[in-house]
matplotlib code that plots the C-alpha trace (Angstrom):
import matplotlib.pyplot as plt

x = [-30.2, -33.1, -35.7, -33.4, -33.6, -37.4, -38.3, -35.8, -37.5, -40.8, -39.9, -38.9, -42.4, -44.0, -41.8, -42.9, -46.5, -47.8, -47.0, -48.4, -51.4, -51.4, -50.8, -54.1, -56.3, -55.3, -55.4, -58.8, -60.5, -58.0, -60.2, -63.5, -63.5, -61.0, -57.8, -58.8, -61.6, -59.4, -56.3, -58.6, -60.0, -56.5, -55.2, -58.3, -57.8, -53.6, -54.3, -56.8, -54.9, -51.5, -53.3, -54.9, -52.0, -50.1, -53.0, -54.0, -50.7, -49.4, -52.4, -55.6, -56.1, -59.5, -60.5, -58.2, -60.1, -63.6, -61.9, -60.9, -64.4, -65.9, -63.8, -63.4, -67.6, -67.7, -65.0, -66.1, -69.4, -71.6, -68.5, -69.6, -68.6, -66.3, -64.2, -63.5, -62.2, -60.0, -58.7, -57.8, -56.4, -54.3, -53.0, -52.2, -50.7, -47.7, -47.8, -46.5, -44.4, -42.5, -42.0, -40.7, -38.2, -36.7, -36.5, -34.3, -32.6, -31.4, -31.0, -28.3, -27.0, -26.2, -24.8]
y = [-159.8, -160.7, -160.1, -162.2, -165.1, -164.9, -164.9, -168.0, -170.2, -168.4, -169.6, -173.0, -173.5, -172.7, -175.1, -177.9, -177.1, -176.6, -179.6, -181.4, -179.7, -180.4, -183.9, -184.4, -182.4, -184.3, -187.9, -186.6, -185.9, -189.3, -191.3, -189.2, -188.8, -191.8, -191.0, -191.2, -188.0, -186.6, -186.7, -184.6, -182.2, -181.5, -180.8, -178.5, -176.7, -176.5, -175.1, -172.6, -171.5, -171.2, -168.6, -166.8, -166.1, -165.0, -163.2, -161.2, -161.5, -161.8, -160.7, -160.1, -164.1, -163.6, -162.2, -165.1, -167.9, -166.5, -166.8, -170.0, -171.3, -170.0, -171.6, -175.1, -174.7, -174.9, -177.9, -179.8, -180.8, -182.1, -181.0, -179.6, -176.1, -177.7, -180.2, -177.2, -174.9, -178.1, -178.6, -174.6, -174.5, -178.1, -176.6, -173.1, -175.2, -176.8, -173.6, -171.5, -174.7, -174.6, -170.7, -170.7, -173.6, -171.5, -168.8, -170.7, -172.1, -168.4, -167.0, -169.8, -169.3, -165.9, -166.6]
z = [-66.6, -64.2, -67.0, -69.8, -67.5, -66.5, -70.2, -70.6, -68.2, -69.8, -73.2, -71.7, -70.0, -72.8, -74.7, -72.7, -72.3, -75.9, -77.3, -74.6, -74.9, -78.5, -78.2, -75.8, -77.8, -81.4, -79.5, -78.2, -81.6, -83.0, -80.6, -81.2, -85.3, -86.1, -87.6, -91.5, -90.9, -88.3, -90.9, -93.4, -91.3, -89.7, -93.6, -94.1, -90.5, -91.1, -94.9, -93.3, -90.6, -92.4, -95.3, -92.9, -91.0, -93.8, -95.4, -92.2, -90.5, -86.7, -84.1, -85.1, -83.6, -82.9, -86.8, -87.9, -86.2, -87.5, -90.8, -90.6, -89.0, -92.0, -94.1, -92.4, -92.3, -95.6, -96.6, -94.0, -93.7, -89.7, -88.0, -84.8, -83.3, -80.5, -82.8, -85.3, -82.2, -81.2, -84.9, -85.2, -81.5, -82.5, -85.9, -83.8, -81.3, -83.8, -85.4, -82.4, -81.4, -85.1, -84.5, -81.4, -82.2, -85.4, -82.9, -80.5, -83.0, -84.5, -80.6, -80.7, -83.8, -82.6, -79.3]

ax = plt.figure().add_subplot(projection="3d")
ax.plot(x, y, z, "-o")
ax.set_aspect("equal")
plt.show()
């Protein structure tokens, strides 16, 4: 009972806290790379993220983000080291923010 209601507020910290985060760091690089370049790099980071998550599956985060650094180095071009690791922490960001909002959405359907 005690545990089900730590990892309630848990889940509802969390809730609140990534997209926050999200939002600062995809306004940051908005105002930094202007929102056509940062619109296009976001695609490239979201479709290299999303297929290496299903092609090397759950964990594994830090063989996953190699991955995708290689493969964002390569579509996109004078993009520096710290603006890729922002782009892949944004995308993982709304990611884990869509997953765990199926996941209260089924914990609710089941109640």
């Amino acid at each position: 009972m005690f545990h089900d209601l730590i990892m309630q507020i848990l889940l509802a910290v969390i809730t609140l806290v990534v997209p926050i985060i999200a939002a600062y760091i995809v306004n940051l690089l908005r105002a930094k790379i202007g929102n056509a370049n940062f619109d296009k790099m976001y695609k490239w980071a979201s479709i290299g993220v999303h297929a290496f998550e299903q092609a090397i599956g759950d964990g594994n985060g830090a063989q996953k983000k190699k991955e995708v650094e290689i493969f964002l180095a390569n579509k996109l071009k004078g993009v520096t080291p710290d603006d890729m690791d922002k782009l892949i922490e944004a995308v993982v960001a709304s990611m884990n923010k869509d997953k765990k909002k199926e996941v209260t959405q089924c914990s609710q359907t089941q109640d």
